[in-house]
Each structure stands twice: as structure tokens, then as C-alpha cells.
C-alpha positions in Angstrom: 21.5 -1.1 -12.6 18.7 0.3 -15.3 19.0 3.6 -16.8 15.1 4.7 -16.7 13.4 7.2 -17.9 9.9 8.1 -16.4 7.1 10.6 -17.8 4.3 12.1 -15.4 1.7 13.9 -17.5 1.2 16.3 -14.3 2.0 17.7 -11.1 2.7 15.3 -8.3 5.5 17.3 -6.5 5.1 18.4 -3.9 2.6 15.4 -3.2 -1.0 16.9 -2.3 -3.2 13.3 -2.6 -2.9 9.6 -3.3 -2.2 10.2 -6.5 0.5 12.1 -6.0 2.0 10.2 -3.6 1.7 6.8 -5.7 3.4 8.4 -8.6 5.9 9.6 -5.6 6.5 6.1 -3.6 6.6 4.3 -7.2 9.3 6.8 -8.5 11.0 5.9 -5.1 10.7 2.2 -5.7 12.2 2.4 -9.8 15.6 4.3 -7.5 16.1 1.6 -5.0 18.5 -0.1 -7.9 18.0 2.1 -10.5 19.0 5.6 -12.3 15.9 7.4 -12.8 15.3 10.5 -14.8 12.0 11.8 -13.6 10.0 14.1 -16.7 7.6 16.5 -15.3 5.0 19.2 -15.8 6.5 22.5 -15.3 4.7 23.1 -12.2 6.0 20.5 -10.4 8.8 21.6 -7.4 11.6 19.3 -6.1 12.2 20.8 -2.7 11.3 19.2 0.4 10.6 16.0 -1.4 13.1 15.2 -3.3 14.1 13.4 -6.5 17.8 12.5 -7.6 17.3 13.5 -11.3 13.6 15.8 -12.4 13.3 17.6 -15.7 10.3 19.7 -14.9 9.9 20.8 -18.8 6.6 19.6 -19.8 3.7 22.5 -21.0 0.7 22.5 -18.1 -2.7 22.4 -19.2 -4.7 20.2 -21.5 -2.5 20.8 -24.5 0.2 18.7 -23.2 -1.8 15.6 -23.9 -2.1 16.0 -27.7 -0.6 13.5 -29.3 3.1 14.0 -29.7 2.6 17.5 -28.6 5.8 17.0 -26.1 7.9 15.1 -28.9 10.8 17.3 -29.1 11.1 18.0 -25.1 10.9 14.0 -24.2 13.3 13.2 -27.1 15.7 15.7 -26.2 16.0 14.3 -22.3 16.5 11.4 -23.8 19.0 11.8 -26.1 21.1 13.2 -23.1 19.9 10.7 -20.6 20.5 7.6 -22.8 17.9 5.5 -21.0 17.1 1.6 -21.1 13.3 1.6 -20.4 10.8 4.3 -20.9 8.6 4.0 -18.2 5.1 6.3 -18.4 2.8 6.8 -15.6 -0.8 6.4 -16.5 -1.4 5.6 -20.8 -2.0 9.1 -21.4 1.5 9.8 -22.7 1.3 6.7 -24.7 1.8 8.1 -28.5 4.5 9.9 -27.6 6.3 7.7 -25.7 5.8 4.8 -27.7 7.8 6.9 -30.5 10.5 7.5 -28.2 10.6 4.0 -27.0 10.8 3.0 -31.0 13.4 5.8 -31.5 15.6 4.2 -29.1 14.8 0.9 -29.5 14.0 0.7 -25.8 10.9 -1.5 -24.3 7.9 0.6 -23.3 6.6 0.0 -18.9 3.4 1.5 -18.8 1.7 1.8 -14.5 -1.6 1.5 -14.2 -2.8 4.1 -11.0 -6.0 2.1 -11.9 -8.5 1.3 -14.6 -9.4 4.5 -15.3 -12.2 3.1 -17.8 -14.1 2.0 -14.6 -12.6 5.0 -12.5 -14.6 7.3 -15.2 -17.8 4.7 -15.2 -18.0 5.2 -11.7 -18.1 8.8 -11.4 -20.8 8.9 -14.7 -18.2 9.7 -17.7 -20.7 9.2 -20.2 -17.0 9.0 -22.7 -16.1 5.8 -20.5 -16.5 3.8 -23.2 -13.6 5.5 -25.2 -11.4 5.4 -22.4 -12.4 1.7 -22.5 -10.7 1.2 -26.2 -7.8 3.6 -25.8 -6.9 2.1 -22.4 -6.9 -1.7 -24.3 -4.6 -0.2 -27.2 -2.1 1.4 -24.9 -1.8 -1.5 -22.7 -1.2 -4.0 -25.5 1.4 -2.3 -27.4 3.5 -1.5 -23.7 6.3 -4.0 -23.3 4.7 -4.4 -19.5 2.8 -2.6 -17.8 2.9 -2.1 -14.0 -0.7 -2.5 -11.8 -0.9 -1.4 -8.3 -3.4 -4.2 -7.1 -3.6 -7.7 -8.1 -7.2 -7.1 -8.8 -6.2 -4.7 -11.7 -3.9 -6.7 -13.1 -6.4 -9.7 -13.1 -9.1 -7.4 -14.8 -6.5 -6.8 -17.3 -5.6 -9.9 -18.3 -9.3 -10.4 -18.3 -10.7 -7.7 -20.2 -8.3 -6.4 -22.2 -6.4 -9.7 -23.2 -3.1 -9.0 -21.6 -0.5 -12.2 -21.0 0.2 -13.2 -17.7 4.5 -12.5 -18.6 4.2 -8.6 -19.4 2.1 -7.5 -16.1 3.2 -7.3 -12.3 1.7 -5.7 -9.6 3.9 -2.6 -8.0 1.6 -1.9 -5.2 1.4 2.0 -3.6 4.2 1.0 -0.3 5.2 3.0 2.9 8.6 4.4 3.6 7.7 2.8 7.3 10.1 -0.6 7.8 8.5 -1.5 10.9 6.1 -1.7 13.3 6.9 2.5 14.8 7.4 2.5 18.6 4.7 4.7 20.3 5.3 8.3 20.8 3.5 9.8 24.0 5.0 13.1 23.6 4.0 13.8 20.1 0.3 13.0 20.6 0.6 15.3 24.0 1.6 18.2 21.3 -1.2 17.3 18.6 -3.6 17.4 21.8 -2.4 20.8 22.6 -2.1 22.7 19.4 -6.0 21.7 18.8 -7.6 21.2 21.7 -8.0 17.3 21.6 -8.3 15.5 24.9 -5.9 12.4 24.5 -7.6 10.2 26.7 -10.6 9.4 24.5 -10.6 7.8 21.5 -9.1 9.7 18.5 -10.5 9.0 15.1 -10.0 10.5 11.5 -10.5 11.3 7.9 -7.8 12.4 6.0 -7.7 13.8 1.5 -8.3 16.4 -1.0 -11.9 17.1 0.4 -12.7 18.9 -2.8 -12.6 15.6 -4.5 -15.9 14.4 -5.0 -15.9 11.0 -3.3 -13.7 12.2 -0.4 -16.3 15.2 0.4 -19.2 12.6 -0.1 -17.3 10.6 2.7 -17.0 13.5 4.8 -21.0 14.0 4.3 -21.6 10.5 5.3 -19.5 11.1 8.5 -21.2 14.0 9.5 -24.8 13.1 8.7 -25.0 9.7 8.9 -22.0 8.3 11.3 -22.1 10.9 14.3 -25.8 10.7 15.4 -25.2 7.1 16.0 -21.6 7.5 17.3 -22.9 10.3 20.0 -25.7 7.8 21.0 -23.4 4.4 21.7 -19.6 6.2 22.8 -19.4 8.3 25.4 -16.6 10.1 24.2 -14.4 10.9 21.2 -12.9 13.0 18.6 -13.2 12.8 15.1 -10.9 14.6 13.2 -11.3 15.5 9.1 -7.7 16.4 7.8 -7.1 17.7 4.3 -7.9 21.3 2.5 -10.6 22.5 0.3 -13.7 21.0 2.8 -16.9 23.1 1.5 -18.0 25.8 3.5 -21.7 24.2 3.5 -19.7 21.2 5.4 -17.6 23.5 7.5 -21.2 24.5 8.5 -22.4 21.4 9.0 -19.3 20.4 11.3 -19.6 23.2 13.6 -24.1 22.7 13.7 -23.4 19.0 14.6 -20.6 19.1 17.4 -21.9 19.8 20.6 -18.7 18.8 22.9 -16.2 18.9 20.1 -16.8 15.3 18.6 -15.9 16.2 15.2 -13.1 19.1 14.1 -12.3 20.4 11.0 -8.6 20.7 11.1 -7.4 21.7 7.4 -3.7 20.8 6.3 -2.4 18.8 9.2 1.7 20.0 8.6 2.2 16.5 11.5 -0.4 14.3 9.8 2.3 11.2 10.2 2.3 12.5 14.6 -1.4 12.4 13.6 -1.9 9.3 12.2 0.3 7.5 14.5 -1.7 9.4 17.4 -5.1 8.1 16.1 -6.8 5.1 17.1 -9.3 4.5 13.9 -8.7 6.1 10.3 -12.2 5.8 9.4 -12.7 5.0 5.6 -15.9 5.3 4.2 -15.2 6.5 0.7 -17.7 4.3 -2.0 -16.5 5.4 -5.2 -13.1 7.3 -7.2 -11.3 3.9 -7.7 -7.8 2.5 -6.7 -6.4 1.7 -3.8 -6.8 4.3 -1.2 -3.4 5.4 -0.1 -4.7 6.9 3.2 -5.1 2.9 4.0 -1.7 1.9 3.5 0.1 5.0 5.0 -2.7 4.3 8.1 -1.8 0.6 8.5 2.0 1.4 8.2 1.5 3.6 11.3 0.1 0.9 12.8 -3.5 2.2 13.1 -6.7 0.7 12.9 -8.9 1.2 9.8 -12.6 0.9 9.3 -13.2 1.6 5.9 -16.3 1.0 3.1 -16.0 -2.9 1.1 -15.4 -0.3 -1.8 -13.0 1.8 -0.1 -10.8 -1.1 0.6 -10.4 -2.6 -2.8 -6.6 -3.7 -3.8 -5.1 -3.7 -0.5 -3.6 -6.9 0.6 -6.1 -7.9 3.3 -4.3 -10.9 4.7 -1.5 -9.1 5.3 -3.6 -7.0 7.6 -4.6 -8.9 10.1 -7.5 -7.1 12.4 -6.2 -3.8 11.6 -8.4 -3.6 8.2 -11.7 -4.1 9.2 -14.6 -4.0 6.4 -17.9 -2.9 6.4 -20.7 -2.7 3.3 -20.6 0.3 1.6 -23.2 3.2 2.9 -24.1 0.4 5.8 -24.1 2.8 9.4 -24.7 -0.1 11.8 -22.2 -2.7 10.3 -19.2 0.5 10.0 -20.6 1.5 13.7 -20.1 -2.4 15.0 -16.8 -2.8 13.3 -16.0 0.4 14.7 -16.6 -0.7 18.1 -14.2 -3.7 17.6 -11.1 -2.0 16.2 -11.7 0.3 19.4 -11.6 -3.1 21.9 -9.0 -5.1 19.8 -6.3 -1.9 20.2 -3.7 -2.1 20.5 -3.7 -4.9 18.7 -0.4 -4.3 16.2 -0.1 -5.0 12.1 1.7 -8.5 11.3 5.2 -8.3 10.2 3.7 -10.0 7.1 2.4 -6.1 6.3 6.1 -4.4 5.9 7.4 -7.7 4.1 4.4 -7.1 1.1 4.4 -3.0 1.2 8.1 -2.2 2.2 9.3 0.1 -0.3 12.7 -2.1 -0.5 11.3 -5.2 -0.7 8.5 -3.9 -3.7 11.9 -2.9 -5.3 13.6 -6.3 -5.1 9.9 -8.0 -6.4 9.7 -5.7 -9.5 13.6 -5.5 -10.2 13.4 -8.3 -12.5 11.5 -6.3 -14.9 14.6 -4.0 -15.4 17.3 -7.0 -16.0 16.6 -8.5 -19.1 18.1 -8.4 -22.1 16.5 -6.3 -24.9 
């Protein structure tokens, strides 16, 4: 057992989005064998989701990531903690935890949520190109550094000249060991608290709808998906989970549903009774990079997902079986067909081979070899 010490440049706790949750899961994964002191902004909480060991002590706001700016807090966790690995989420942190890793003498793990140099392309960071050097730099000096998709980890070693010995992928996993057995009751009580009929299909969008490409996804649903969905089923729900939806949207949502097709639900406090209760997570977010967590956490609950080509990037596909189904990004009638399949394959189930790759144990066990060698 490694004696780790982890920085997160922001709030994650409680978890809010996929971001929060991958920093969540991967902290979860680093404990499966491991001591792990957890260094946070000081606006994270540790209540209902809960770390063995947080030092919330970090400033908030943009300060924080000054160069060494934190020095003196991180160094004086460490000196009491006595870690064997410094391990830093995202290369923001990188000068100062490359000092403390020196200061030690401890190896450096950096994770990679993603490549934020194409993350920031994407979305039109005309400073993308900076990103783009800094990124390089930080990832070169680490001792390893951590990718969640094997498609980052080859664009890496690719781009920014990486060996194939310091990188492994530590994938965004599920808490879920198994295929879950159904739960009529629970989807009875979801039906009742919003009004849902449960014998029609039930489909759904779930995020931080205030994040650009999730509220672009929720436009597409509602202006380009239901007018051909009301034309070819004869009934369903869809159901958009998540706070901070527009009010132009909320608009929109309440203009376009006739019979109740689509709902605005807001925070969902059951979104796991949800998910579970859904037969479709529909997935047509085109930009943002990374791997979309609300894929994962869909698949582990053994429900169908028709998602966006981009919107589906770094998950494991053929571990998926039929539950993933793909469709070209912005393309209505191909989402609309593979649509109509997931809804006549159910309920077909996610292979075994799904839990064995995303399992948070057995990600654990894969990446434990990182935090046994000598140094």
C-alpha cells in the first residue's frame, strides 16, 4: 500500500457534473489499495460523499493557479502526510507540485480529464495554442501521467512525444458490479412524483444544462429530435434532468409538448431510480470533449444509449455490445433510426465484459502497478 497524495485545483465535492464525478470515481479507484490524502479548494464539502482523508485548504478563485501560489499549504500536508506519489488532477497545478514532488523526492502522476488543448480548440479558445505547449511541458516532466481513454493516451504519445512506459489509461468506472436486477416499484414512484405514464417508452438527457454543449444538446432535442419523434412514435416521454436549463428553453419545452412528450424535471434527487427506469439516455452532445460520464453511469444501469459519434468518443465500445448505439453528429434521421432499434432490441442487457473493463475494483487492480515500484 502507497501513501498518495492528490491535488484538485477546484470544487468537485459534492459532485455536480462529469467532471466532478471523474475526479470522484478516480479518487475512489487510487483508495481501493491505497492511503489517499485528498487536497482541495476550500469550497469543497465531504458530507454525503465521502472521502477517508480531505484537506479542503486551498484559496478559490483564479489566484490559486499562480504559480506556486499554494506552496506553503501543499508542502505543509505533506510534510505531515509523508506521501510516496504526488498525484495532480489536470496539469494546472503542475509548478507547484512538481516542487513538492522534487522536495520529497517523490515521482510526479499527472490524470489527464482530457486534452484540454483540443477541449479549448473546440469550444473557439483562440489561447488554444498556449494550452497546446504548457500541456506538452507538463506532461513530459510528470513521472506518468494517467489518461481516461485510450484515445488520449494515443494522442499523447502522438503529439506530445510521450513513451509508451509512463502512460495508462484510468478510465471514468461505475460503482455498479453487475448487471442491477429491475426494480418495478421504484419506476412506479418516479411515474408518480412527475406524472410519467410507465408504460411508454421513457427517454432522457441528463448534465449541467448551463454548460454550453449540454444546452446545445438540449436545443437539438427540442427543435430538431421531437418533431420527428411525435411523427414516427406514438407515445413517449422525454425527460431533461440537470439544473440551470435557460428559461428561453424552459419556454421552448412547455410551446413544443402537446401530451407531455418532453419534461423539464430539474435536479433529479433519484436520478440512479431514474436512469435505471429509463429505456434510452439519449446523447447528442457534439462538442466539450472527454468521455461523457452520463454514458458510462447509463450503460452501468444497464440502459440503452443513443448518443452523437462525438458524444461517444473514449468509451470502450466493444464492451458495449448493442447498448451504445452511434449515430453522425447533428444527423436527425440516423439518431431517429438508431433510436428505433435500441427501443426493439430492449431489453437486451450490457455484456459482463462491460463491469470487467469499468468496475471500479478491477480499474484499481489494472493501474495498481503504477504505485509499486521502487523509486
Amino acid at each position: 500500500m502507497a501513501k498518495i497524495l492528490s491535488i484538485v485545483p477546484y470544487r468537485y465535492m459534492p459532485p455536480q457534473n462529469g467532471g466532478h464525478w471523474g475526479v470522484y470515481f478516480s479518487e475512489k479507484v487510487l483508495s481501493v489499495f491505497n492511503e489517499v490524502y485528498t487536497v482541495g479548494t476550500r469550497d469543497n464539502r465531504n458530507e454525503k460523499m465521502v472521502l477517508p482523508h480531505t484537506y479542503f485548504i486551498m484559496d478559490v478563485g483564479k489566484a490559486r493557479y499562480f504559480p506556486l501560489s499554494q506552496w506553503r499549504k501543499l508542502l505543509d500536508v505533506a510534510l505531515k502526510t509523508e506521501p510516496d506519489y504526488i498525484f495532480c488532477h489536470h496539469h494546472y497545478q503542475f509548478p507547484v507540485a512538481k516542487k513538492l514532488a522534487r522536495r520529497l523526492k517523490i515521482p510526479l502522476y499527472i490524470r489527464s480529464y482530457n486534452i484540454e488543448t483540443n477541449r479549448f480548440k473546440s469550444i473557439g479558445k483562440w489561447w488554444w495554442p498556449a494550452m497546446a505547449r504548457f500541456e506538452k511541458y507538463a506532461y513530459q516532466q510528470a513521472d506518468a501521467v494517467f489518461f481516461i481513454t485510450d484515445d488520449d493516451r494515443n494522442y499523447a504519445r502522438h503529439h506530445f512525444d510521450l513513451p509508451v512506459e509512463k502512460m495508462i489509461t484510468l478510465p471514468f468506472g461505475t460503482d455498479v458490479p453487475g448487471i442491477p436486477g429491475a426494480d418495478p416499484g421504484r419506476k412506479a414512484q418516479i411515474a408518480k412524483t412527475y406524472g410519467l405514464n410507465p408504460d411508454i417508452p421513457w427517454l432522457f438527457f441528463m448534465g449541467k444544462l448551463d454548460y454550453e454543449p449540454n444546452e446545445t444538446a438540449v436545443d437539438w432535442i427540442v427543435h430538431q429530435l421531437l418533431p420527428v419523434l411525435k411523427k414516427e412514435l406514438s407515445a413517449f416521454h422525454i425527460l431533461l434532468c440537470g439544473k440551470g436549463l435557460s428559461e428561453s428553453l424552459q419556454a421552448s419545452i412547455r410551446e413544443h409538448a402537446e401530451y407531455q412528450e418532453i419534461q423539464y424535471l430539474g435536479f433529479v434527487p433519484d436520478i440512479q431510480g431514474l436512469i435505471s427506469s429509463c429505456q434510452v439516455m439519449l446523447n447528442p452532445v457534439t462538442s466539450g470533449g472527454g468521455v461523457k460520464t452520463k454514458v458510462i453511469e447509463s450503460l452501468a444501469w444497464n440502459t440503452s444509449v443513443v448518443s452523437a459519434e462525438t458524444g461517444a468518443i473514449g468509451i470502450e465500445k466493444k464492451v458495449c455490445g448493442s447498448k451504445l448505439r452511434t449515430a453522425p453528429d447533428h444527423d436527425v434521421a440516423a439518431f431517429v433510426q438508431e433510436l428505433h432499434l435500441a427501443l426493439k432490441e430492449e431489453p437486451a442487457h450490457i455484456p459482463q465484459d462491460f463491469y470487467d473493463y469499468y468496475f471500479i475494483q478491477n480499474i484499481a487492480q489494472r493501474v495498481q502497478s503504477f504505485f509499486e515500484k521502487a523509486h
